[in-house]
N, C-alpha and C positions, 0 to 999 in steps of 0.2 A: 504494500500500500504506500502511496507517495503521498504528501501533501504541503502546500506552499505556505511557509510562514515566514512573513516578512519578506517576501520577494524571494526568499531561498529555499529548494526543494528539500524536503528531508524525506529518508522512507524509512517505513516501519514493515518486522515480520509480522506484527501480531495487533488486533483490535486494541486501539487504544482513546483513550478519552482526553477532554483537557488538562484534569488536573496531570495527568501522569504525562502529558506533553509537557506540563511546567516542569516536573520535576526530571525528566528528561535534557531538558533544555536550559538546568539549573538555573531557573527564574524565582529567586525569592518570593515568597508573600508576601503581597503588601498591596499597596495601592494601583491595582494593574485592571485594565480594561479590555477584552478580548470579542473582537469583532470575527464571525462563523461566515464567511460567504456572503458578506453583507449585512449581517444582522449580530447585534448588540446580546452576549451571552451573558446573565446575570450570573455572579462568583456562588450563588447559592445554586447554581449547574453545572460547573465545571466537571465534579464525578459522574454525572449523568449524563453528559454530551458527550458520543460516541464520533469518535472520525471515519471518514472516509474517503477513499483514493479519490484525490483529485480534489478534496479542500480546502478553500484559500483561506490563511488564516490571519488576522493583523494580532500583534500584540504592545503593548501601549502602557508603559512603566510609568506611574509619575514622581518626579524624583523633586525633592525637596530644596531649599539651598536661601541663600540670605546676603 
């Protein structure tokens, strides 16, 4: 299974969901917004959002600073 996050392909052997794409992709927890093929995924979805080949994914950090 392949799917585009952030402009760059990645593939996977095995069904995978968002949360385990963050911890994959060593994305802290925190203030992150994650856009599924268009559409706006609330973080109380992440383990229940299943990917699939060919998913475009954005991910969207907000970083703090002063």
């Amino acid at each position: 299974m392949h799917v585009i996050v952030n402009g760059t392909c990645h593939e996977f052997d095995t069904n995978t969901n968002l949360q385990q794409l963050l911890e994959w992709l060593k994305i802290a927890k925190g203030r992150i917004a994650i856009e599924l093929n268009g559409e706006i995924v609330p973080k109380s979805q992440f383990y229940q959002q299943q990917l699939n080949s060919g998913d475009k994914i954005e991910i969207v950090q907000a970083i703090g600073g002063g």
